[in-house]
N, C-alpha and C positions, 0 to 999 in steps of 0.2 A: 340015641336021643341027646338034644343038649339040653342042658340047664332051664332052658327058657320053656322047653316043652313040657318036661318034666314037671317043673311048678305047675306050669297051665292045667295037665289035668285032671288035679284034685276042684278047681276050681269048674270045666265044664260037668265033670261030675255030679256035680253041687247046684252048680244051674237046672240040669237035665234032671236031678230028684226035684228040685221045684217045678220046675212044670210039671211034672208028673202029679204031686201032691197037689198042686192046684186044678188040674184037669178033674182028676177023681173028686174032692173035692166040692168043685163044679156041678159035677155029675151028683155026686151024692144028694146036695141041698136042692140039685132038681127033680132028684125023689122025692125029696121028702115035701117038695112042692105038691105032691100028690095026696098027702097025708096034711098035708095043715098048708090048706090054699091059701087062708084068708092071709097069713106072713109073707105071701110073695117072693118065696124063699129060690124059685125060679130067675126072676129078675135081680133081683140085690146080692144071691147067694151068701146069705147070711152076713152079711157087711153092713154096718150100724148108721146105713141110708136115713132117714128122715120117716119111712116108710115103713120101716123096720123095726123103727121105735116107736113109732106111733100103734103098731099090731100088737107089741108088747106090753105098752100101757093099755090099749082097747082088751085084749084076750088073752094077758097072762105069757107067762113062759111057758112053751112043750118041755117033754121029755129029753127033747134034743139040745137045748137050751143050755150052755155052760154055764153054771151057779156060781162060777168065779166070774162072769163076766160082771161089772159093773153096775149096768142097768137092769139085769137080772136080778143080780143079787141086793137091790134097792129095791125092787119088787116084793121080793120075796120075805126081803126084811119089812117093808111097810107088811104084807100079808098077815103076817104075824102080830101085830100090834093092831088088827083093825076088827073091830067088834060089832057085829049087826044088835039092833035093840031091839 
């Protein structure tokens, strides 16, 4: 091999685990589309659509919900500071 190959395929390597991680991915948030329809987790795959934050604010974060994400975790934190009378 020369030189020029050799670098190349750490990088299709690299490519090739991305799709792969984003297939699955894919796949996964369109199970979970089955488990919590009203997110639309089907169409947007969990990608912070307009659609997606709108479900968030309407029905809360799921279980599946990263608490480090941003919008999440501004929910979560108003959650905490809000008091029914």
């Amino acid at each position: 091999m020369t030189g020029v190959q050799t670098c190349a395929l750490p990088i299709f390597s690299i490519a090739a685990a991305s799709i792969v991680a984003k297939t699955t991915r894919d796949a996964y948030m369109t199970e979970m589309d089955k488990l919590f329809p009203q997110y639309g987790f089907k169409k947007h795959k969990g990608y912070p659509t307009k659609e997606h934050l709108e479900a968030l604010k309407t029905y809360g974060p799921t279980p599946i919900h990263r608490k480090t994400y941003q919008p999440v975790k501004e929910l979560l934190h108003k959650d905490l500071f809000t008091y029914d009378d």
